[in-house]
Structures are given as C-alpha cells and as structure tokens.
C-alpha positions as CSV (number, residue, x, y, z in Angstrom):
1,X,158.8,121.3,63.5
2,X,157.5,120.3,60.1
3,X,159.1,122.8,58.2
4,X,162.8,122.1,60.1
5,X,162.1,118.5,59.1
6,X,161.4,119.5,55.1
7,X,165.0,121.5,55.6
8,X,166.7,118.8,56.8
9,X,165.5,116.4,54.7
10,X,165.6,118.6,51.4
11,X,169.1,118.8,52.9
12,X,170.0,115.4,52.5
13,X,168.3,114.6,49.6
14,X,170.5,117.5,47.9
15,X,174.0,116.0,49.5
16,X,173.0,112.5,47.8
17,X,171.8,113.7,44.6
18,X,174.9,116.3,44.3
19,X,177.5,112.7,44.8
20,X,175.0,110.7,42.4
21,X,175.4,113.6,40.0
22,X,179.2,113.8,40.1
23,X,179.5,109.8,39.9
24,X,178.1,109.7,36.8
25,X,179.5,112.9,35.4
26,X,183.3,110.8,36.3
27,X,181.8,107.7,34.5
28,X,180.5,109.7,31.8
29,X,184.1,111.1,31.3
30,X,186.0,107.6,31.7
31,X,183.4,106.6,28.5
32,X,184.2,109.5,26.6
33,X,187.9,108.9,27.5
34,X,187.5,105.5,26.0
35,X,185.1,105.9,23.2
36,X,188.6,108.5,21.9
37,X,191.2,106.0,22.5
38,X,189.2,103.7,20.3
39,X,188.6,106.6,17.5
40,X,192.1,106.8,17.7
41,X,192.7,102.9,16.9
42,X,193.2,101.0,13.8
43,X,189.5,99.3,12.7
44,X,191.2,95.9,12.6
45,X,192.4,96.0,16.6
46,X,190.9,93.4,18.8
47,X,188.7,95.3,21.8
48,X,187.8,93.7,25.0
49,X,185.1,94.1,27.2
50,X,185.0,93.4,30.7
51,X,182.7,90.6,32.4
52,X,182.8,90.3,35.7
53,X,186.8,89.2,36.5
54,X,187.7,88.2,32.4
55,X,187.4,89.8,29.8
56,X,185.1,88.9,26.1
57,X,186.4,90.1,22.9
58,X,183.4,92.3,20.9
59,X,183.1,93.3,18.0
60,X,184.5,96.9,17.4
61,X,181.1,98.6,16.0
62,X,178.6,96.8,19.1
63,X,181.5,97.9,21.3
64,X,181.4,101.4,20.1
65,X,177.9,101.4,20.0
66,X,177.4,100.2,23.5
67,X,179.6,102.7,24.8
68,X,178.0,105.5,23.0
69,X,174.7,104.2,24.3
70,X,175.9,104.0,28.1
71,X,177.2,107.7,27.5
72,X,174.2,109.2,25.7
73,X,172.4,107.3,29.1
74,X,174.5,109.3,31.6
75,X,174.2,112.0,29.9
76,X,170.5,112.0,30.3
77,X,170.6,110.9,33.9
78,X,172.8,114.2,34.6
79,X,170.5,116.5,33.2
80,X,168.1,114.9,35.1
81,X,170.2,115.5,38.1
82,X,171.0,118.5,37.7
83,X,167.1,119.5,37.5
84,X,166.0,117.6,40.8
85,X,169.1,119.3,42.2
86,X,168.1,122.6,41.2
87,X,164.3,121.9,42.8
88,X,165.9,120.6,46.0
89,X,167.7,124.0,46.6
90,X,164.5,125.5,45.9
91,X,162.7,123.8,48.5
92,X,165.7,124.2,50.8
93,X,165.8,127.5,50.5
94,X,161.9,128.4,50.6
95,X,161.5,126.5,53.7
96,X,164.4,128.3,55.3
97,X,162.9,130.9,54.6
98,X,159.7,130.4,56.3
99,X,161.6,129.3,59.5
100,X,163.0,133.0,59.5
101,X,159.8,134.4,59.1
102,X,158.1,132.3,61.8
103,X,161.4,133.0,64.0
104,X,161.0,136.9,63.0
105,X,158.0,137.6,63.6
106,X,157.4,135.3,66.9
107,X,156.7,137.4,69.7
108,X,159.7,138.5,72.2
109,X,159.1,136.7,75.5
110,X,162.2,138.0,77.0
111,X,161.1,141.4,78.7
C-alpha cells in the first residue's frame, strides 16, 4: 500500500511540476520576446510597464534591467525544475518497480 501511495503521489507531483515547468518556460519566452523588441527600439522611445490595470512609464535601462532580471530568475527556476522533475521520475519509476517485484514474486494462490 505504501509503495502504491509513493507512485501515485510521485505521480502527481511530476504532472504539477511538468505544467509549473512549461509556465515559466512560456513566460521566459514572452520576456525574451520583449527584452528583442526593445533591442530593436530607438534609445529615446518611451517604455511602459504595467501596474495592475494602467500602465507607468520607466526608464529604458531599469526596464531592461528588470526584464533581464525576471528572465535570468526563470531561467533558474527551470533548471531547477527540470532537476526535481528528473528525481520525481526516478522515484516513480523505482517504486514501480518494486510493486512488480512484490507482485512477481508473490506466491500463486490460484491452483
């Protein structure tokens, strides 16, 4: 019972760091997106940033260095991911692998 628990539970804990994984992977790519479309801008344009449901003009270099910062965070955070992702299937596997030894080597009652 134990070990069908740590399956089921490694099992879950794998779905929901696999979609935590992805989500930032899409918001590290809508900042890299950005962080190009302003390399590709004059120095003198105005940039926004959103607050909440208006927006705040900032200063080109603390807006590029904010994004750069939220992306070089993400970053981290994936790698991160990715190992705790890779140490869930791990688990995952090694305890499904137990339940087939327990299952093949339990004795045949059926004679």
């Amino acid at each position: 019972m134990q070990i069908q628990q740590t399956v089921v539970q490694s099992q879950r804990a794998l779905t929901i760091t696999r979609q935590t994984c992805t989500t930032n992977e899409r918001e590290r790519r809508i900042l890299q997106l950005t962080i190009d479309e302003l390399k590709g801008m004059d120095k003198d344009v105005n940039v926004y940033k959103g607050v909440g449901k208006m927006f705040m003009m900032t200063p080109r270099p603390t807006m590029d260095k904010e994004l750069k910062s939220q992306e070089k965070e993400l970053s981290d955070d994936i790698s991160n991911l990715n190992i705790k992702i890779k140490y869930l299937e791990k688990q995952s596997s090694d305890a499904q692998a137990q339940l087939r030894d327990i299952f093949h080597h339990a004795p045949n009652n059926q004679q």
